[in-house]
N, C-alpha and C positions, 0 to 999 in steps of 0.2 A: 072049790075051784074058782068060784066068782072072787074071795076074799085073797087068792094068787094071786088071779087077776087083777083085782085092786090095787096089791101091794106094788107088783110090777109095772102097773103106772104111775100109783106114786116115786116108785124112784124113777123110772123114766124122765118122768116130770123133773123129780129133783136137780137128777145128773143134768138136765137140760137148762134148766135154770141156773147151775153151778157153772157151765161153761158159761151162758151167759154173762153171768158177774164176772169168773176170772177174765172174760174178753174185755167188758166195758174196763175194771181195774188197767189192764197191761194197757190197753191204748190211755189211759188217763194218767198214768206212770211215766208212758213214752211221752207222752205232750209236755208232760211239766219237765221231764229230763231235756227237750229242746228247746222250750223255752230258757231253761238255767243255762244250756248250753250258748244260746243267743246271749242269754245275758252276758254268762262269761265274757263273751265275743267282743260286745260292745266296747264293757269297761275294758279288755285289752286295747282297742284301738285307739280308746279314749286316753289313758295310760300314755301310750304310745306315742300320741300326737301334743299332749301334755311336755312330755320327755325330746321332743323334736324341739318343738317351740322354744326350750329353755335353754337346748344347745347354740339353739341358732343367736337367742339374747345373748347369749353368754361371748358367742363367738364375735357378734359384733359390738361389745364392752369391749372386749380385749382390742377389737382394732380401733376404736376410738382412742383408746387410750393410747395404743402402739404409734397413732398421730400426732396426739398431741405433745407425746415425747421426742419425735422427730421433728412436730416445728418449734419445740422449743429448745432443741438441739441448734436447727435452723437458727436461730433468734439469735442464740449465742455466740454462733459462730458469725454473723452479721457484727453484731456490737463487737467482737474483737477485731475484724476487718474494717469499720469504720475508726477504732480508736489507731490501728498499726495506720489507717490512713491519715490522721488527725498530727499522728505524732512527726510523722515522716513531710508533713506539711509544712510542722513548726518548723524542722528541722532546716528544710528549704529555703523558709522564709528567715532565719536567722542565719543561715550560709549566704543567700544575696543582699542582706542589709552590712555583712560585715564586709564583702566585697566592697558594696556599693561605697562605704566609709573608705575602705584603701584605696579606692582608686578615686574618691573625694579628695583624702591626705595627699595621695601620689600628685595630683593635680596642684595640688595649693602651694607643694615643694615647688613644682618646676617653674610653675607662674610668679614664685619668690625669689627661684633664681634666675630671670628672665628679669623683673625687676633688678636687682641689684648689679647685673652686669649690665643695664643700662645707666642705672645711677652713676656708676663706673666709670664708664665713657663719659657720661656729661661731665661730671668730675675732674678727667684728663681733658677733658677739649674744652672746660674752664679755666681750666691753669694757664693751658695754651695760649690762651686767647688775653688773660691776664698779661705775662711776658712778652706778647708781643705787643699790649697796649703800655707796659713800660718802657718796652726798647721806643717805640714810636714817641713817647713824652720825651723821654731824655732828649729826642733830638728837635722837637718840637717848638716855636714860640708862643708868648702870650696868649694873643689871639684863640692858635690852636686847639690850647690845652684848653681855654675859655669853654669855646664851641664842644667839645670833647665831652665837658664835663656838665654842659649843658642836656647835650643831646642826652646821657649818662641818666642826669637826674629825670628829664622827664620820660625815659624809658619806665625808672624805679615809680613815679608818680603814674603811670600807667597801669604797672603792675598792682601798685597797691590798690586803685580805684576799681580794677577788674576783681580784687580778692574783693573788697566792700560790697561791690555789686552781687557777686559769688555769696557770702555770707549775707546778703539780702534776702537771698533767692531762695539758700537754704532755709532761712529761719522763716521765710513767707510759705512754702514747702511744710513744714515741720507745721505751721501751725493748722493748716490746710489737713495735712494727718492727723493734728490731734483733734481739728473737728469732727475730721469724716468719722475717727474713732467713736468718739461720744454720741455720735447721731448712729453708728450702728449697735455701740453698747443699750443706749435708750430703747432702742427697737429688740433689742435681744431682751433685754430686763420686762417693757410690757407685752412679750409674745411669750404666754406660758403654756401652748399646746402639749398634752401630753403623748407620748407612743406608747403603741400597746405594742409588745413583740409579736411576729406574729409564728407559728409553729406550723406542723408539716399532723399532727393528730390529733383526731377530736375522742374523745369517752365520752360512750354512753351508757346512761344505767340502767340496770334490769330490776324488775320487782323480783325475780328470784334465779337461782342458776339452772330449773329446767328450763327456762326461755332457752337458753344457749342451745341446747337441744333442738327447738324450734326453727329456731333463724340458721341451724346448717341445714334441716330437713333431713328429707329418706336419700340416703347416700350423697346427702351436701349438695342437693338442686337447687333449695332455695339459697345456697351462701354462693354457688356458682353464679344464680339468675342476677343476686342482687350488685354482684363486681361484675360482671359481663355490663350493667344495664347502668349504674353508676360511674363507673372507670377509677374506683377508689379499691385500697385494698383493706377487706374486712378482718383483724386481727381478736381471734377465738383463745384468750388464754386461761389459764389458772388465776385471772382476775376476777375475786369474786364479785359476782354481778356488775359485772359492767364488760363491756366489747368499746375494741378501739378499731377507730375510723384512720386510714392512712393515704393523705394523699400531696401532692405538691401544689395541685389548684385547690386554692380557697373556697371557689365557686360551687367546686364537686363535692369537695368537702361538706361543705352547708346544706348541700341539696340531698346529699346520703346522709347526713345527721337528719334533716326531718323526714326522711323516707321513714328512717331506722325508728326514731319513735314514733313514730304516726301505729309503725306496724307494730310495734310493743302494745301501744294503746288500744288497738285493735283486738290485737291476741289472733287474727287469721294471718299468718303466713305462706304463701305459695306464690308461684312466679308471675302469676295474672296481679293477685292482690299488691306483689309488689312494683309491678309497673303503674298501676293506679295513682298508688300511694307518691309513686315518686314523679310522675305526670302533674301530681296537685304540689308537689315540694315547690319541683321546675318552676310552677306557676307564683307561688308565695315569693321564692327568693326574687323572679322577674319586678315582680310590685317591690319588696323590699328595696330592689335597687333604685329604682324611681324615689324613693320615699327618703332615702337616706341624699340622693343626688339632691333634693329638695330643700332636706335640712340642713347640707352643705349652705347652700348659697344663699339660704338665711341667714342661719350664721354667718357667713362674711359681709353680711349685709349689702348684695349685689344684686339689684332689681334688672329686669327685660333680658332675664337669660333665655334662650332658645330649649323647647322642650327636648329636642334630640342630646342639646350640651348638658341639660341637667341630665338624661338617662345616664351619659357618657361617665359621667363626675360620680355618680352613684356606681358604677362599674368600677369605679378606679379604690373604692373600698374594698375589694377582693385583689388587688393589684400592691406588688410589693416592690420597691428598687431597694438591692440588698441590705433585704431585712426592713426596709423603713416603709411605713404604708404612705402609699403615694397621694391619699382622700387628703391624711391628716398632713403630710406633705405638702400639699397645692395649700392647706388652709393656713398654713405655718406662715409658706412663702405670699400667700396676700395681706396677712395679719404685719407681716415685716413690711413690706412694701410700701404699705398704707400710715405706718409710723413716718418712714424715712421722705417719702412725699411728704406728708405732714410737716416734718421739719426744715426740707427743703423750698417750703412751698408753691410743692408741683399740686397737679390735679391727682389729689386724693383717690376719688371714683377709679377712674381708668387705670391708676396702680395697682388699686386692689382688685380688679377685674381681669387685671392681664393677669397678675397672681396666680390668681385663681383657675383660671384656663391655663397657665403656662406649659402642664404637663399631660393637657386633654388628650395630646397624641397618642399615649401609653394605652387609653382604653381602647383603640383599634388597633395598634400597630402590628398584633398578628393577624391581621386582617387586611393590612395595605401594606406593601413593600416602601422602604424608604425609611428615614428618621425619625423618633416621633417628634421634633419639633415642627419640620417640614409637612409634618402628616397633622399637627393638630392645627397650624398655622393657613393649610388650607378647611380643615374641617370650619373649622372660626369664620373664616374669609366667604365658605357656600352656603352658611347659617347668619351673614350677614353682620357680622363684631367689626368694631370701629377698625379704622385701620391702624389706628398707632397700638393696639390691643393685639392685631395680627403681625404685625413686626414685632413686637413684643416677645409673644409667643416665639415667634421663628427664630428671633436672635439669641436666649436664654441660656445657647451653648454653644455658639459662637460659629453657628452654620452661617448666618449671614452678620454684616457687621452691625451693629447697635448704632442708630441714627437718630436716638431718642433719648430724653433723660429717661421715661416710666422703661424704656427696655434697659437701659444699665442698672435701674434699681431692680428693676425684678431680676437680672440675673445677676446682681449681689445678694441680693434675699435668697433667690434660690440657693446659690453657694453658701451662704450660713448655714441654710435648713438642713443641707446635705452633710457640712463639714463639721458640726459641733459633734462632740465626744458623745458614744452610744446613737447616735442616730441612724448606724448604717452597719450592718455584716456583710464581708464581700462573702463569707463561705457562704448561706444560704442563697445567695442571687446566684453564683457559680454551680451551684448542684440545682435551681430550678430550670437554668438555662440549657444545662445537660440532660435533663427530661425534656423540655420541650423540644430540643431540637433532636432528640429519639423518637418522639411522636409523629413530627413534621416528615422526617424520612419514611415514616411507613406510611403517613398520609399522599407521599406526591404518588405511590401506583396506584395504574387504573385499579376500582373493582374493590377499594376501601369505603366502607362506610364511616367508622368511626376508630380509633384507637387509644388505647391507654397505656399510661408508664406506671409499673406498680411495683411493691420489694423494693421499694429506693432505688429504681433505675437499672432492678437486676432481671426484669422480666416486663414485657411491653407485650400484649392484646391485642389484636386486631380483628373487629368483625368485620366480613365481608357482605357484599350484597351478593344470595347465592344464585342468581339469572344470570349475572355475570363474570361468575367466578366459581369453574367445576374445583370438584373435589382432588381432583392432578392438576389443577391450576394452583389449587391452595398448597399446595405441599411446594410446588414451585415460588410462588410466591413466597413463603417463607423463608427458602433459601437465597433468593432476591433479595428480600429487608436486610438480612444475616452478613449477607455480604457486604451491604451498602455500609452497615450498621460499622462495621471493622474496618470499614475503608475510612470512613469520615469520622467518629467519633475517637477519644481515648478514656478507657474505663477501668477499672478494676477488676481481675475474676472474668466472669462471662455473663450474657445477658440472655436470657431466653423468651426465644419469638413462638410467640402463642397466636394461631391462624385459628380464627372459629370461623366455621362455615354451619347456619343453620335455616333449615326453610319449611317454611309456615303454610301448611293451606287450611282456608277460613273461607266456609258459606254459612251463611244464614237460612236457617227453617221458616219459612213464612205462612 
């Protein structure tokens, strides 16, 4: 009985042990089954967001690219609009030069036969006058005809002493031209300044083509920031490594060329970093102009110039009258001036000084209303320049009359400098005048800060200050520019008015 007993608790025992293990098993089965179950999980979502990520790169590859096929569509269709303008120009210009010849010819005809039916009549009221001086002899005596043929001969001895006098005059004349000739040929043969053209875009190089990537940024912030902040327009093409700068002011131009490598150099791109950059540009080009206005008026060897007239003359390095730079212009025309005084034996100094100033008014004249000779002639005259130096100036283009020898040489210098062959393009003065006076029209409304003409003239910029200009004011405003724009100018195609309105608020943590 006791050895029953026994066996029946050892299985007891058993069976109770056996459920124990199968329990502790199934829960250690179930654990690892949720954990594999979590794992699976994981790597699905991980999968998942893998597979997200790569759609999204993919999809914005394709619009990158969908871009740059469209502005180089753009591009192309530009350059065929400026060549159908180019050609339609020539066309123009060779329809009024053959008028202008017919109605030269037409002219020279009538004025020929205006002559000749004069000649005509003297002709006949010579003869006349002949026949009646024979009928008058026939019946005449001695004495008479004496007198007659007295008066006769010292009419003809009259005449001929007025021809002598006459060819005096011319040949004193002629020789008088052939000096003034040689003393401006002299002066043209030792003024050898050379011109640099000057262009509408700068390239800049990249150390590789993901830069290009960089400088558009996360949805083109940074290529936005830097043509909002600049007033140039950034051009992103299938150029490898390099971006082109496009603008009509030179100034801007130079100043978005060292923004742009400052921030290549850099390697931080973003819209804080590029206003920095182009704050310290601003600054460099400011000094540059000082420095270049400096070396101007050493070069022309012209001492107790005014600090303000050197800034001035240094600005005029960024300043073009079509096509011709106006720095190396001014230095031309003192370089000339200073020969022909020389020869003339005027005062050398003050020719080449008025030279030199002659075209100062060009560096503010969007800044003062009026001429720039009248505008540099008083700039000259409240900085204290001699006064036959400010007549000079003033008279150069015939605003006021020339009461000087140094002002009719300097405005014969100046007319050389301008009219020798390749010195001057009118198309490029003609297309910058047409941007600036697009800029000036969005500039006279209240509630503009600043604005740019960009696309060649086919789209113009305007930030607004936003405390004074709502957001239904800006959309007004635009149509206001738009109008004005179609009123006053004449353009090609159409122009598109770009209103930004953006506002900033900024505290400091202290």
């Amino acid at each position: 009985m006791l050895e029953v007993i026994k066996y029946l608790l050892v299985l007891i025992i058993g069976a109770v042990i056996g459920f124990l293990l199968r329990k502790y098993l199934a829960e250690v089965k179930i654990s690892s089954a949720e954990k594999e179950a979590e794992r699976i999980l994981a790597e699905s979502k991980k999968e998942a967001e893998t597979l997200r990520k790569e759609i999204i790169l993919k999809a914005k590859d394709e619009a990158y690219s969908l871009k740059a096929e469209v502005e180089k569509e753009n591009r192309e269709m530009r350059s065929e609009i400026q060549k159908l303008e180019k050609r339609l120009l020539q066309r123009e210009e060779s329809l009024e030069s053959k008028r202008q010849a017919l109605e030269l010819k037409e002219k020279e005809i009538l004025e020929r036969e205006k002559v000749n039916e004069t000649r005509k009549e003297e002709l006949n009221k010579l003869l006349s006058e002949e026949k009646e001086l024979l009928q008058r002899i026939a019946k005449m005596s001695l004495g008479e005809a004496r007198e007659i043929l007295l008066k006769k001969v010292e009419e003809e001895a009259k005449q001929d002493a007025a021809k002598i006098i006459r060819e005096a005059e011319n040949k004193a004349r002629e020789e008088a031209e052939k000096r003034a000739r040689n003393i401006i040929t002299l002066a043209i043969q030792r003024c050898a300044a050379d011109h640099v053209a000057e262009t509408t875009v700068s390239v800049v190089p990249l150390p590789n083509d993901e830069m290009k990537g960089r400088i558009i940024g996360r949805e083109g912030r940074n290529i936005r920031a830097f043509e909002n902040l600049t007033g140039i327009n950034l051009i992103i093409d299938d150029t490898p490594e390099a971006v082109i700068l496009s603008s009509f002011d030179p100034v801007r131009r130079e100043i978005a060329r060292r923004t742009m490598e400052k921030l290549i150099l850099d390697g931080r791109i973003h819209p804080a970093r590029i206003e920095e950059m182009y704050e310290k540009s601003k600054e460099e080009v400011e000094a540059q102009i000082r420095e270049v206005g400096e070396q101007a008026v050493f070069e022309a060897g012209v001492s107790g110039i005014h600090p303000e007239l050197i800034r001035a003359l240094g600005r005029l390095k960024y300043r073009t009258s079509y096509g011709q730079n106006v720095l190396q212009h001014s230095l031309e025309v003192a370089y000339l001036a200073s020969v022909m005084a020389s020869e003339l034996g005027i005062d050398i100094k003050s020719a080449k000084r008025a030279g030199l100033l002659h075209d100062i008014g060009k560096a503010i004249d969007h800044e003062v209303e009026g001429a720039h000779a009248i505008i540099g002639a008083d700039l000259a005259k409240r900085l204290k320049e001699p006064q036959q130096v400010c007549h000079a100036i003033m008279s150069h283009h015939g605003e006021v009359e020339p009461q000087t020898v140094e002002a009719v040489i300097v405005q014969a210098a100046d007319t050389i400098s301008a009219s020798r062959p390749g010195a001057r393009r009118e198309t490029l003065e003609s297309y910058i005048k047409r941007l600036e006076k697009l800029e000036s029209i969005a500039e006279a409304h209240a509630g503009v800060e600043k604005c740019y003409a960009m696309q060649a003239g086919r789209e113009i910029r305007i930030m607004v200050k936003p405390q004074e200009v709502s957001d239904d004011a800006a959309d007004l405003l635009a149509k206001e520019i738009a109008k004005k724009i179609e009123e006053e100018l004449e353009y090609p195609g159409q122009i598109r008015v770009m209103v930004i309105r953006e506002h900033r608020a900024v505290e400091y943590a202290k």
